[in-house]
N, C-alpha and C positions, 0 to 999 in steps of 0.2 A: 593616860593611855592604859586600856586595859593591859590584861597579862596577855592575850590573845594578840593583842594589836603589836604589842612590843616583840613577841616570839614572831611573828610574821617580819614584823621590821628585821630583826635579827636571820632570819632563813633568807628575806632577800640580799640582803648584804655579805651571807654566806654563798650565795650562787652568784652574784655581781662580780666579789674576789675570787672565787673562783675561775671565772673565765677571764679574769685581767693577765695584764703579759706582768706589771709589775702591782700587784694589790698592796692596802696599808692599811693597818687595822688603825681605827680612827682614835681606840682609848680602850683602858684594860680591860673591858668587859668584851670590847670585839674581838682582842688579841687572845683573848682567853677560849672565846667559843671557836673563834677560827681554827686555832690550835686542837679542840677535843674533836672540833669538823671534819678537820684533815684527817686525824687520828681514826674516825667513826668509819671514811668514808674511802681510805684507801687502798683498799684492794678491788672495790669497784668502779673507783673514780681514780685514778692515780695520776693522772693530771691535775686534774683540780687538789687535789689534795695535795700536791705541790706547791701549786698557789696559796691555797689556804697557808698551809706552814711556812711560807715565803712572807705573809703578811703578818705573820703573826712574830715569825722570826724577827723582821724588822722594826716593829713594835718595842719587844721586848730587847735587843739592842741598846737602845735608848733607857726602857723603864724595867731593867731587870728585876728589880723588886715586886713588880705588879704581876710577874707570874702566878699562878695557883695551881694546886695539884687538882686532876681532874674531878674530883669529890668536892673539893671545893667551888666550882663552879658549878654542880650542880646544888650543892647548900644552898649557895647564895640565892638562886633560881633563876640564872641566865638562861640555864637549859633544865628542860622539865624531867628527862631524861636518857638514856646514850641510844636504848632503843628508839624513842623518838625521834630525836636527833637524826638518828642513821634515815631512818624511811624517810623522815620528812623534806631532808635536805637528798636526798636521793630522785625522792618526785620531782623538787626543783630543777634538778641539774637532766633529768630524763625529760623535763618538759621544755627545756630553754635548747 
């Protein structure tokens, strides 16, 4: 999978948990975007950004260690970054 292909994978899975009544991040790298999602995205989204941090919370419950601070997920390159992040996952949730 390109890098394109997996950020898209990642943006729908952030607008999917979002609009769940109970979302679950599926492994650290979802609980980790989820979490900077919620974070990006809530004062314009503050429902969804609920969700997000609900799934991400739950996640991490279980794998508290698998946390990272938000610089680090963008290291890693889950997320390209926070500006991104915000519009892109913004269009989603504007267009669903």
């Amino acid at each position: 999978m390109t890098a394109r292909e997996v950020e898209a994978a990642l943006l729908t899975r952030c607008t999917v948990a979002a609009r769940e009544v109970a979302p679950k991040a599926q492994d650290q790298r979802e609980a980790n975007v989820f979490q900077l999602a919620a974070m990006v995205v809530r004062s314009r989204f503050p429902r969804e950004s609920a969700c997000l941090m609900l799934a991400s919370e739950q996640y991490f419950a279980t794998h508290p260690s698998e946390r990272l601070a938000p610089g680090d997920v963008v290291r890693n390159g889950w997320v390209q970054s926070l500006p991104r992040l915000r519009d892109m996952l913004s269009q989603h949730l504007h267009a669903r």
